[in-house]
N, C-alpha and C positions, 0 to 999 in steps of 0.2 A: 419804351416798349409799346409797339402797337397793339390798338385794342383788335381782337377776330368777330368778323364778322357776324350777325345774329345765325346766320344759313350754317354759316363753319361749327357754330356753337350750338347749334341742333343736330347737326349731321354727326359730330364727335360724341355728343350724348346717346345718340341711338346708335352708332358705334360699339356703345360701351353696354349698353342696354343686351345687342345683341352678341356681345363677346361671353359675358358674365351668364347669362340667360340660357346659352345655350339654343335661341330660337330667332326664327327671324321675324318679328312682330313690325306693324304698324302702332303708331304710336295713336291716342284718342286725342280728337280734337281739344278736349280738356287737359291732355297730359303737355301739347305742344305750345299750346296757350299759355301754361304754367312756366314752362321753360324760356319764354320768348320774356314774360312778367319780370323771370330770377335773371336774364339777361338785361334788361333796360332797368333793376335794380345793383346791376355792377356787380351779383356775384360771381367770384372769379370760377371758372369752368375747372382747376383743380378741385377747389373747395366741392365744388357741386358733383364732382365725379367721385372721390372720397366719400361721402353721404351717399350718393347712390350704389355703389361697388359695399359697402357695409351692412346697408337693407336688403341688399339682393343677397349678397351672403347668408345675411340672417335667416334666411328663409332655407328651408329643408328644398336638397335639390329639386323633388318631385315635386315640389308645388314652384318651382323659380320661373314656372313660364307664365304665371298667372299674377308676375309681379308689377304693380301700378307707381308710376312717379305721382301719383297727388298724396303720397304719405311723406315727400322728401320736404314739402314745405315746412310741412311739423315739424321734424328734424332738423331742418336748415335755424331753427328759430328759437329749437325748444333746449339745445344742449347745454347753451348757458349758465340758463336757471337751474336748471340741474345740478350742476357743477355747483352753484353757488350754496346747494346745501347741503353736500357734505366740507365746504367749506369751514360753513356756517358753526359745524361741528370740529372745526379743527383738525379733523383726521390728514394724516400723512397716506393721503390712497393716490395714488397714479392717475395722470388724464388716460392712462390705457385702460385701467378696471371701470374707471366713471365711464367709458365710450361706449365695454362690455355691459355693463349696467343697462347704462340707457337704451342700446340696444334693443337687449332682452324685456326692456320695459321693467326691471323691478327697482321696486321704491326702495329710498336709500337706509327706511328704515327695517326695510329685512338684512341687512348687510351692518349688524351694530358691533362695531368696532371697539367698543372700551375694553378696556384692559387687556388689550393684546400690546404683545411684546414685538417693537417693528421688526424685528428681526423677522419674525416667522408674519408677518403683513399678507403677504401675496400670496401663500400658499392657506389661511385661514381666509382670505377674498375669494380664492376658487371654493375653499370647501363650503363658504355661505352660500354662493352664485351655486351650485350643484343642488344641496338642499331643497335651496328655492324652487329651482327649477324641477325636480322630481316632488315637493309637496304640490304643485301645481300643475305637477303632469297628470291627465287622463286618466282612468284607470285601465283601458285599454290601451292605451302604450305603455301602462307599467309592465303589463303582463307583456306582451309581445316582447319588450327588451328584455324582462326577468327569460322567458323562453330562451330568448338568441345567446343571451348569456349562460345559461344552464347549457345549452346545446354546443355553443365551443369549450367550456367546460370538461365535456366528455370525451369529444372531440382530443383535445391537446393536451389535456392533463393527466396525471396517472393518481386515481383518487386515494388510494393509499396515505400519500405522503403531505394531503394536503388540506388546509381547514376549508371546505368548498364555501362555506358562508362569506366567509373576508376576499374568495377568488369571487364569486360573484358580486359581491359588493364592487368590486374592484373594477370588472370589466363593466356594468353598470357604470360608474363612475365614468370610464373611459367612453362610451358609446355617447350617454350625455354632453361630452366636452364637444366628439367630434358631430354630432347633431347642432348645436348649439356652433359651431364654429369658436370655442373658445380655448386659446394660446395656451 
């Protein structure tokens, strides 16, 4: 297999920059620099487009135009070790949840796995990753999504027939996922 070019290997990057982005940006002379470094270190341009196409997800659409490649080296570097502690602990957790994890930045020990039953594994990994993710929300984004929530609420449901607490809980839960980008 022939290696592509460093040019090919920047021009497919900002490609991707601006497919995901939604903008057509120039890149910072430190952002291209970076790129030209992870290319004469042999990282292969999947790898590097997986790590970037992840971050740029991560990020809530309204802010995706103001996304930087100098946080992908962290990433490119850092998943590893990560990976290797909940190892460390044994757990039977998916490279998909340790990806979302890392992602989202939370530490492995908000996500404590003992005495769960593999069975129910992956649906007790989102309900910790949500948790987390709303004890360390804002307090103005709690209320804004409690509002959006409350408001389709009224909107689509006939309140009669139904416990409004567990339906806003619910659609809360769901708004989180799709903010968060998580499967």
């Amino acid at each position: 297999m022939e290696r592509i070019s460093q040019k090919t290997y920047l021009e497919e990057i900002k490609k991707l920059i601006k497919e995901k982005t939604g903008t057509n940006r120039f890149l910072s002379s430190k952002e291209e620099s970076l790129i030209k470094e992870l290319y004469l270190q042999n990282i292969p341009l999947d790898r590097l487009k997986k790590t970037i196409e992840s971050e740029i997800v991560s990020y809530p659409s309204h802010r995706r135009k103001k996304f930087s490649l100098l946080k992908i080296k962290q990433k490119l570097f850092q998943i590893k070790p990560y990976k290797d502690k909940f190892k460390e602990k044994d757990h039977k957790i998916t490279d998909k949840w340790i990806d979302i994890l890392h992602r989202l930045k939370i530490p492995p020990e908000a996500v404590d796995l003992e005495n769960i039953d593999p069975e129910f594994m992956d649906i007790e990994i989102e309900r910790k990753i949500i948790n987390f993710l709303w004890k360390n929300l804002p307090e103005e984004d709690k209320k804004r999504i409690q509002e959006e929530a409350k408001k389709e609420v009224q909107k689509k449901f006939i309140l009669k027939n139904i416990n409004v607490k567990k339906v806003i809980k619910s659609l809360i839960y769901k708004k989180l996922k799709k903010i968060h980008n998580i499967p």
